[in-house]
C-alpha positions, 0 to 999 in steps of 0.5 A, a space after each residue: 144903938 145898933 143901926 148907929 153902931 153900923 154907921 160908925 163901923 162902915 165909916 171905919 171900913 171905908 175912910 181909907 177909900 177917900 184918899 185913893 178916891 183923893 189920888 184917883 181924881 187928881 191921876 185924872 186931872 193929869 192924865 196918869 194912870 194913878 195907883 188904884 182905888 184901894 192903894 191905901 188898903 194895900 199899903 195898910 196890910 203890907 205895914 201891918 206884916 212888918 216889925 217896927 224899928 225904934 230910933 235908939 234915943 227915943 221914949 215910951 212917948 214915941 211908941 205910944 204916940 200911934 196906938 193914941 192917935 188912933 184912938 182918938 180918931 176912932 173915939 171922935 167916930 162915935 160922937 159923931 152922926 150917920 145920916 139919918 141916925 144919931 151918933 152911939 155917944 150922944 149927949 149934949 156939949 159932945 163938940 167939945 169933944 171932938 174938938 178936944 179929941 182932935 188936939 189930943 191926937 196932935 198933942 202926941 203926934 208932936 210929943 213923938 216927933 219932938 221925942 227924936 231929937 231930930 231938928 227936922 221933925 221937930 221944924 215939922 212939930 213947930 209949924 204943926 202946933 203954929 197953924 192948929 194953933 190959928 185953925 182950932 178957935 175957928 173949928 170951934 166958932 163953927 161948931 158954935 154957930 152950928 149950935 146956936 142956928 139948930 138950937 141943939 149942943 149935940 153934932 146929932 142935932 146940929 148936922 141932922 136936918 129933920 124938915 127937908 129942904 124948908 129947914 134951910 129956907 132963908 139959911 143958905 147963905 150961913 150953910 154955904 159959908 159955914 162949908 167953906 170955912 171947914 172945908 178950909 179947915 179941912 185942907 189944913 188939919 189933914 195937910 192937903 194942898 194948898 197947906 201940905 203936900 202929902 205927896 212930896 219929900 222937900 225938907 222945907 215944905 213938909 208938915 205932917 209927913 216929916 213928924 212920921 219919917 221915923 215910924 215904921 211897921 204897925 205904927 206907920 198903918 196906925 197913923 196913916 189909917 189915923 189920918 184917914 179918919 180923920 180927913 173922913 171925919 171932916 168929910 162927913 162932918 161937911 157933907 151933913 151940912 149940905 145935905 138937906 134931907 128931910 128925916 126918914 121913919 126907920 124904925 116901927 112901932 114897936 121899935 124894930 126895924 123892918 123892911 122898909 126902914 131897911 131899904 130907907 136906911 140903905 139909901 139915906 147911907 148911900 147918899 151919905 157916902 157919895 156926898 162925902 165921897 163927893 168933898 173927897 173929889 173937890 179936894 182932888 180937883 183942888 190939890 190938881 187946879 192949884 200948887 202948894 203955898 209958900 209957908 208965910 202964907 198958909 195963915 192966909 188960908 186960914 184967915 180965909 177960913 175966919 172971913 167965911 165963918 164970920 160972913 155965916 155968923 152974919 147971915 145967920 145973925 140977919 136972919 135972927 
């Protein structure tokens, strides 16, 4: 229970290091300077030393919102597993829970949007909850499918492979497109181009950066540090289904960790980390290789990421 708890707590020390891992790469695509690794650190202390300022005609809603958006992320790191160790809340139907944890964090995202008044985030509000809308069932027909190959209803079982590369022999048709539906999903829950543009202000092309225009102070960290775990909980969440490693003894007979199970544990971590780090470079060379779409065809993308999941529900149904 502890070494798990380590592994959701460096998660939460290092998800803000993806998107300036994100912006690092993409400074490089174009040959800029680009601002540095830990921006997003930086900017997350300078926000946490501010007062925040509320629009007069908004509720407890609007107040509310961060403190719950980044709860649920924090909630869907104990559900979720650190290779090679199971996650701190597992139990079996737990994907239902992130899922759940996920559109509970939207909910409020939109509830605090729409409690502005402003036509401009609400516009944000409708093309959010339009596009989760499409995304959502496919999130979870992945997980399903996850479910049925590994024969397990918990994310620990699912994304742990406990045989080494044999595990996938004749499988690795359904993991390859079963990763390319959600790292598409991962493009459109986290706004990232060719979906959004985190980095652009244009009213028409905004989605999740005109539903937090009107917070400031602490709130805007809570979200911004939010949408970091978030995009590393997608990131890690791929990054277990491509990694076929075998399982590692840890633990002694008497259950205690010794040293070799402590450099074990130190490396698998580290291959964890730059395997997710590693998505992290792939969405950066994306968002550098290709524009932002226009808004009528975003539900392509996500059709896309339909097709994927249904070519890994054949494959894996070929190989039943």
């Amino acid at each position: 229970m502890i070494v798990a708890l380590g592994g959701m707590v460096l998660s939460l020390l290092l998800a803000p290091l993806l998107p300036g891992c994100i912006n690092r790469v993409k400074a490089l695509m174009g040959g800029r300077k680009g601002s540095p690794l830990l921006q997003l650190y930086f900017d997350l202390c300078r926000l946490m030393g501010k007062s925040p300022v509320y629009p007069c005609v908004t509720t407890y809603f609007f107040k509310a919102a961060p403190a719950a958006c980044l709860t649920s992320a924090v909630a869907a790191l104990t559900v979720l597993p650190f290779w090679p160790v199971a996650a701190p809340a597992n139990f079996s139907g737990d994907f239902v829970l992130l899922a759940g944890l996920f559109a509970m964090s939207r909910f409020f995202l939109i509830l605090a949007a729409l409690d502005t008044g402003s036509a401009f985030e609400g516009m944000g509000a409708a093309r959010d909850a339009l596009f989760s809308a499409l995304a959502e069932p496919i999130f979870l027909f992945c997980l399903l499918l996850l479910c049925r190959q590994a024969h397990s209803l918990t994310l620990s079982g699912m994304t742990t492979v406990t045989a080494g590369p044999a595990a996938i022999q004749g499988y690795w048709m359904f993991y390859l497109m079963l990763a390319f539906a959600l790292f598409l999903l991962l493009l459109q829950e986290n706004s990232r181009i060719p979906v959004d543009d985190p980095n652009t202000h244009l009213e028409l092309t905004m989605i999740h950066e005109v539903m937090i225009l009107d917070h400031s102070g602490p709130d805007l960290a809570f979200l911004e540090y939010a949408a970091a775990l978030r995009l590393w909980i997608f990131s890690l969440l791929i990054a277990g289904l491509v990694l076929p490693l075998p399982s590692v003894p840890l633990f002694e007979d008497g259950g205690s960790l010794g040293p070799h199970g402590l450099a074990g544990l130190a490396a698998c971590w580290g291959i964890t980390l730059l395997a997710t780090l590693g998505v992290g470079v792939l969405v950066g060379l994306m968002e550098s290789l290709m524009a932002r779409l226009r808004m009528e065809r975003v539900p392509q993308v996500l059709a896309m990421a339909g097709a994927f999941a249904g070519l890994a529900a054949l494959a894996l149904w070929r190989q039943a």
